[in-house]
N, C-alpha and C positions, 0 to 999 in steps of 0.2 A: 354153498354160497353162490355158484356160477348160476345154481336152478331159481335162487330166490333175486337173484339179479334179472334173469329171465322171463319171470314171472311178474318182475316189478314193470319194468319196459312192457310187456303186454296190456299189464292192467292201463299204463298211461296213455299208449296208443289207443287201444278202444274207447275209453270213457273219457278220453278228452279230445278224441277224434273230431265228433259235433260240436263241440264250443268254436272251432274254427270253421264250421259248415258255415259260415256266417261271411267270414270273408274271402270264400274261393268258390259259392253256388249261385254266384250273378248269371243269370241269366235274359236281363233285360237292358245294357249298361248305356247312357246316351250323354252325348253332350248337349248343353245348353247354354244359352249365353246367360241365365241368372246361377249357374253350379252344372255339375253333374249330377242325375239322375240315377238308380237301380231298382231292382225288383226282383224279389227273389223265391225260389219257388219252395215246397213244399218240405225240404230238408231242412228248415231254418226253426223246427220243432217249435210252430204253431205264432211266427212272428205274422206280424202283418203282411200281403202280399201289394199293397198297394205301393205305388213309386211313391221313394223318396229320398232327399238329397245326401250324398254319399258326405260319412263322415272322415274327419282327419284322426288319423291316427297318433293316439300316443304311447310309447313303447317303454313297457316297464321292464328291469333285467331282472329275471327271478333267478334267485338262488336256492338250490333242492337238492338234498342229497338224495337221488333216486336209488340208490344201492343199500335203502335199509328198505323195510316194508312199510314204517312211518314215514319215509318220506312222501312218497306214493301218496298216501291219504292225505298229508299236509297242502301238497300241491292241490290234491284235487279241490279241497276247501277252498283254496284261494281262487280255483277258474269257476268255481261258484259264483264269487263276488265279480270274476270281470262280468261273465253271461248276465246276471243283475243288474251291473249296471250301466251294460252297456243297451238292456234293452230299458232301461229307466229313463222316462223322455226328462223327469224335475231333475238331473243330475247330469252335467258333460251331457249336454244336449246333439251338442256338436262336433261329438268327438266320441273315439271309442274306443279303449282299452285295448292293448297288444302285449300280452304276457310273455317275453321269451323263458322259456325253460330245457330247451330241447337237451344243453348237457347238462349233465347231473357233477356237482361238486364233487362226488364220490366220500364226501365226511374226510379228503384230503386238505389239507392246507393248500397244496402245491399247485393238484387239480382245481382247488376254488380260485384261485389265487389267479390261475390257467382264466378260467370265465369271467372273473370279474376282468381282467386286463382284454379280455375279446367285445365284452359289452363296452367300454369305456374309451376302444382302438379303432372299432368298426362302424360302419353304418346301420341300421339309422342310430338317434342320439336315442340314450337312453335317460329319460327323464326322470327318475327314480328306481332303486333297489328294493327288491322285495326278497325277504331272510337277510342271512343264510340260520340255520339252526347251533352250526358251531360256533361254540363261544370265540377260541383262537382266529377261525376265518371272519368272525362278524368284526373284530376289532380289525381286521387286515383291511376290508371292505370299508370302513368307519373311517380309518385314518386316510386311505388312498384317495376313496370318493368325495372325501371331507377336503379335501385339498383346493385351494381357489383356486386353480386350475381347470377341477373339473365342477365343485361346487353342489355336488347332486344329494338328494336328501335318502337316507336308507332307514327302511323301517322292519326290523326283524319281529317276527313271531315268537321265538325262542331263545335267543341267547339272554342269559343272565349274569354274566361278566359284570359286576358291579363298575369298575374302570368304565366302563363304557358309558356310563352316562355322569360320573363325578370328574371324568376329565376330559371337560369338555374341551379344555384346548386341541388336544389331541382328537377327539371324538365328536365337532361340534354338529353335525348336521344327523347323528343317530337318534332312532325314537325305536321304542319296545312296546308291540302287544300284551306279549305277556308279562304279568309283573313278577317282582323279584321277591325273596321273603323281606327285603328291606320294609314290602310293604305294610308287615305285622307292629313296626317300630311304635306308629304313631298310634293305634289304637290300643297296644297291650299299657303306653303309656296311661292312656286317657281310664284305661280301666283301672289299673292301680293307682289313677286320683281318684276315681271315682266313689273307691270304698275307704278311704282316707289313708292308707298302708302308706308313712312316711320313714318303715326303720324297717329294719331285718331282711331286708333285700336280700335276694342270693341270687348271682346270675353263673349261671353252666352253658358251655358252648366247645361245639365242635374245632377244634384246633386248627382246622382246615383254613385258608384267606378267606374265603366268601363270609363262612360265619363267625370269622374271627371277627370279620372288618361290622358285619351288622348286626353283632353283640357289644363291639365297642358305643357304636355311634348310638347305641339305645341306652348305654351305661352314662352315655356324656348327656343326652336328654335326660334320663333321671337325676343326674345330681343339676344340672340346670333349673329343676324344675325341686329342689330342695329334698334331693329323698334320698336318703343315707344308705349306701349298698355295704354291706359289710362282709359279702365274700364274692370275688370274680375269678371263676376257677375254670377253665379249659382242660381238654382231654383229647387222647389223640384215638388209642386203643380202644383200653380199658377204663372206663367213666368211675369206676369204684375210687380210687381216692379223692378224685374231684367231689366226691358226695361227700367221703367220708371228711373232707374241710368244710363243708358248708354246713355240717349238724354242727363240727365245734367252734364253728363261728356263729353259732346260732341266726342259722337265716331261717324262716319261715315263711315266706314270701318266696317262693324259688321262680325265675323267669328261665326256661332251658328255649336255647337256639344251635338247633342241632336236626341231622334229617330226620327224619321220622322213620327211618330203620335201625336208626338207634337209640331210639324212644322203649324198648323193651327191656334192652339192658338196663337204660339209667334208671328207670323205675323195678327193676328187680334191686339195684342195689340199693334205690330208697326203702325198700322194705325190709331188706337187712340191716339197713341202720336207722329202722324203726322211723324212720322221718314219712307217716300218713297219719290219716286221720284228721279231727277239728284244730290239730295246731299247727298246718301247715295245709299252704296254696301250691299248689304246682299247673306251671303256665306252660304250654310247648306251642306247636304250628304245624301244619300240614300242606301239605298241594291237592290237586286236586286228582293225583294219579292215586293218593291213599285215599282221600275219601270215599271211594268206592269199595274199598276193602275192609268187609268185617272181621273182628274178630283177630284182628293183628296181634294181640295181646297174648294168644296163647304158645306157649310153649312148641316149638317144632322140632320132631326127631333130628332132624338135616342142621339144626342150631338149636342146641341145647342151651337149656338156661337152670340158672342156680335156684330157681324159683317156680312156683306149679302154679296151673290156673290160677286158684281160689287166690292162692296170694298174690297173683298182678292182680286180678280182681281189687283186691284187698288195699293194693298201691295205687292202683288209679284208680280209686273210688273219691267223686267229686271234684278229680281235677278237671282244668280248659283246655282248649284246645282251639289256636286261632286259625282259619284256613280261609282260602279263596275258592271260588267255585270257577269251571269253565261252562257253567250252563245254567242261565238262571232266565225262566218264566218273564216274557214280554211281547211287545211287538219290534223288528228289526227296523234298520235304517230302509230295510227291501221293502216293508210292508209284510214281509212274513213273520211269525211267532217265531219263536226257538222252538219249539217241537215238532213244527215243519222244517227249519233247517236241517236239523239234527234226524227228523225221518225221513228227508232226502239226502241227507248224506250217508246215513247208516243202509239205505237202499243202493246206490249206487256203488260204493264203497264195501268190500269184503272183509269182513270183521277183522283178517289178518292184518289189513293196512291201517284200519281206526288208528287216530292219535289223539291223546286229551292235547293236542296243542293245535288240534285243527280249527278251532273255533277264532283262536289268536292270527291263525295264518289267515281265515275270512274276514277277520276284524282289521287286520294290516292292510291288506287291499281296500276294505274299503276305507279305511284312513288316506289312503294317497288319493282315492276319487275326491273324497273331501275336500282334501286341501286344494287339491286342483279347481276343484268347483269355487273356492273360496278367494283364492286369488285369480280369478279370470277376471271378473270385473275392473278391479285394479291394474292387471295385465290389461286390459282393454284400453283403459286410461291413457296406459304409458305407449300404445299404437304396437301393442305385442300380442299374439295368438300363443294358445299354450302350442300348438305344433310346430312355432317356430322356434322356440326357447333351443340355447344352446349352452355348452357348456361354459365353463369361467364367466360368466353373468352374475358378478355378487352381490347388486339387486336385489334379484330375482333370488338368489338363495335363500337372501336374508328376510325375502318376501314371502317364499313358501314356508320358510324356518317358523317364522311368526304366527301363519297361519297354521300352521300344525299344531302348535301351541294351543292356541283357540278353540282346534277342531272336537267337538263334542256329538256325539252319536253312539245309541243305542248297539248292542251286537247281543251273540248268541250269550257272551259272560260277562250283560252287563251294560252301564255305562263305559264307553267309552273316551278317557280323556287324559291328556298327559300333564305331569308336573313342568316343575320348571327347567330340569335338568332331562325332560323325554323318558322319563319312566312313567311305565302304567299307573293310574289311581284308578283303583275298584272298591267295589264292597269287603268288607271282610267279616266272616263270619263268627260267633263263636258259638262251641258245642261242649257241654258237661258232659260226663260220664258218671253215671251211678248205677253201682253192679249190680243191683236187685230191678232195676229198667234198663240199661241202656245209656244210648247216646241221644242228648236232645239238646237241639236248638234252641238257646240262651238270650242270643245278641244279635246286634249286627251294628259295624263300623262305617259309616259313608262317608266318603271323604268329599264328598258332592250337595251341601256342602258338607264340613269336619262335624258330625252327631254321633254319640256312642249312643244307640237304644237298647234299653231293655226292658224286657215284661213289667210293664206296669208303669211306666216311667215315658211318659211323651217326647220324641223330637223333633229335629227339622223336619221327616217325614213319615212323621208317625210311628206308629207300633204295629210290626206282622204281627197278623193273627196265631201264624205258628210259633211264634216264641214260647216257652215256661218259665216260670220263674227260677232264678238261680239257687238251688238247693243246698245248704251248711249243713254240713254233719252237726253242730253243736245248737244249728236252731237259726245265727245269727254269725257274720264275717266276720272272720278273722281277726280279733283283736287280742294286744301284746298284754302279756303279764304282768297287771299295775304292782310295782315296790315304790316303801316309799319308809322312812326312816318314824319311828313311834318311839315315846317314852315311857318308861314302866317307872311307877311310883311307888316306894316302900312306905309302910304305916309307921307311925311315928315308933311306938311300944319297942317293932321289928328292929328299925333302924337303932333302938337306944340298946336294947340287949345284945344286937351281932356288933355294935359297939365297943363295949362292952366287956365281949368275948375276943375281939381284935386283942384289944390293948391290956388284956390279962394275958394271952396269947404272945406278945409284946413282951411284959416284963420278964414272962420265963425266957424267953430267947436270953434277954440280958443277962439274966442272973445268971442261965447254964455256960453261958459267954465269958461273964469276970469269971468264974468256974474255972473253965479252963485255963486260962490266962493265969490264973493265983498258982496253979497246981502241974504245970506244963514240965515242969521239970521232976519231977516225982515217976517214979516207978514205981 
């Protein structure tokens, strides 16, 4: 632990060394009576060397657990975005990013606890938070910073604490990069209208708060929206009775919200209780850490399963699976693609520190440039510089607050842009599974604006080319087993002879009846 603590502190000192060659290689510094003047020389890894007017500083307090090996990488993604944009003339022209990070949270509460109270006690003012990654320190951060006192807005990369963004009293100035699975709610919604599925609902969910709370909230949109759930079954362990209620409640429809390392299990034990094949959907979710991983499905000596290939084969044959990407094909708010981000960070960056959360940590940064860029004008208005902004200014909170809101911009995954409560809205994708191909891309949900597309089917933004169409084991979706009440007609002939035979039937009963009765006393 002490070596990869060691090793983390090295990687930060080297390769974030140069992002500050920027403001300690002045070499030319003057005054003048229209500003200050610099010029700086060769170390400024290819800036302009001509003078020009020195910028004010605005100081962001980073929060970083540098004591794992993902932190490391997280960070470095973010000093990506200040080095962008502070060398960006269209953006904070007049002004240039100051990243503190120098201590690391240590993934302590105490320790974070320790830096947020240093950022928020000390000089200079820090104008925004950036992270922290833990859920418990991002709510400590949330509630403290949040306070009209100090009024400061914080935008994490990673935390997923649902509380963080539905109480906002407690939480009002927090926004998230990265999204939460809440955000599968609205498009698994729109898909099961989409093929009219209004009965035999079945929802499964991990017993845990997180997925307890955004398997309820998907339960109370479905029956809002008139569709009759007829088994809601959590699990905490063992997922086998949970199933085993939802076949005797006849659900066919199954929506599972649960992690996706326990996606092997539940579907072993659908396949012992026979729930595959054309009479039944099964719905789950993923992040973006399993999408890169094939072949999940098979059995591993280290975790045995009740179940062998061919048969998960056999159980996830034609189900979905709804997921978010951290890396999807564009041009950025930088002017760069995503496959230059991502091969300049994958260069700089040693495969040991990569984190699928670094793209959220560039996209957080540059979400605070944004908002800053967005309210300056306004700030100008009111005869304020963003350098001068200070703390307990509720204004100005409520001004940047608003603006962040608004803030819409491109990144490495994605549209960038937040709801109304500061959670991420991205794409979500969805992928089938059929054991004789594979995995293929189906759908795709935008919440930009709200469009479910799929193959064949036009929306807001058209139809990717890489989509396939959605494949049915039986040809055609899922639909419920018509009953319905018929009468059978007897021919007359029939009806008059078992008539007939009743009522001869009839008088023997009678006759063996006075029988007894005449003779009951005889022996």
């Amino acid at each position: 632990m002490n070596f990869l603590k060691l090793w983390s502190a090295c990687f930060v000192v080297l390769n974030f060394n140069l992002s500050f060659v920027v403001a300690v290689n002045e070499t030319d510094v003057k005054s003048e009576s229209n500003g200050v003047e610099r010029k700086f020389n060769a170390t400024t890894e290819g800036l302009p060397t001509e003078v020009s007017k020195l910028k004010q500083e605005l100081f962001i307090g980073g929060l970083f657990d540098l004591d794992t090996r993902y932190g490391a990488g997280e960070l470095y993604a973010a000093m990506m975005a200040v080095k962008e944009i502070n060398r960006d003339p269209t953006i904070l022209a007049d002004y240039r990013i100051v990243l503190y990070h120098q201590r690391s949270t240590e993934g302590d509460l105490s320790v974070g606890t320790s830096v947020l109270y240093d950022y928020l006690h000390t000089e200079p003012t820090k104008l925004m938070l950036l992270g922290p990654f833990d859920n418990d320190l991002a709510k400590t951060v949330a509630a403290y910073a949040g306070q009209p006192e100090f009024g400061v807005l914080q935008f994490s990369y990673a935390a997923t604490d649902l509380e963080l963004t539905t109480d906002r009293k407690s939480y009002p100035l927090f926004f998230r990069t990265t999204p939460t699975e809440r955000v599968f709610n609205e498009p698994r919604l729109r898909f099961i209208q989409h093929f009219g599925w209004k009965d035999e609902i079945g929802l499964v969910y991990d017993a845990s708060p997180y997925y307890s709370q955004i398997s309820k909230e998907f339960a109370e949109s479905l029956r809002r929206n008139g569709t009759r759930i007829v088994a809601n079954e959590g699990f905490t362990q063992d997922p086998a009775v949970a199933i085993k209620v939802l076949k005797e409640k006849s659900a066919h429809i199954i929506v599972g919200t649960f992690p996706h390392s326990r996606a092997r299990e539940v579907f072993c034990e659908a396949y012992r209780n026979g729930m595959k094949g054309e009479n039944y959907v099964w719905i789950v979710t993923a992040i973006p850490d399993v999408n890169s991983t094939s072949d999940w499905w098979i059995p591993e000596p280290s975790n045995p399963l009740a179940c062998t290939r061919s048969q998960m084969e056999e159980a996830l044959d034609h189900h979905f699976t709804f997921y978010f990407k951290n890396q999807i094909p564009g041009t950025l708010v930088s002017g760069k693609t995503t496959e230059q981000f991502f091969a300049e960070y994958n260069q700089q960056t040693p495969s040991v520190f990569r984190s699928a959360r670094a793209p959220f940590a560039y996209e957080a940064m540059w979400a605070i440039a944004v908002t800053f860029e967005r309210a300056r004008p306004i700030l100008s208005g009111w005869n304020l510089e963003l350098n001068e902004l200070e703390y307990g200014r509720t204004m100005v909170s409520q001004l940047l607050q608003e603006e962040a809101f608004e803030t819409k911009f491109t990144g490495p995954s994605g549209e960038v842009a937040f709801d109304k409560n500061g959670d991420r809205k991205c794409k979500v994708f969805i992928q089938q599974f059929r054991k004789s191909i594979g995995v293929r891309e189906v759908g795709v949900y935008d919440y930009n604006p709200p469009t479910l597309i799929l193959k064949g089917q036009t929306g807001g933004n058209g139809t990717p080319e890489t989509l396939e169409f959605v494949h049915w084991a039986a040809g055609q979706p899922y639909r419920r087993k018509a009953s319905s009440d018929s009468w059978v007609y007897l021919t007359f002939p029939l009806f008059v002879s078992w008539s007939l035979l009743a009522g001869v039937l009839l008088l023997c009963c009678v006759f063996f009846y006075a029988l007894l009765l005449a003779f009951r006393r005889h022996r």
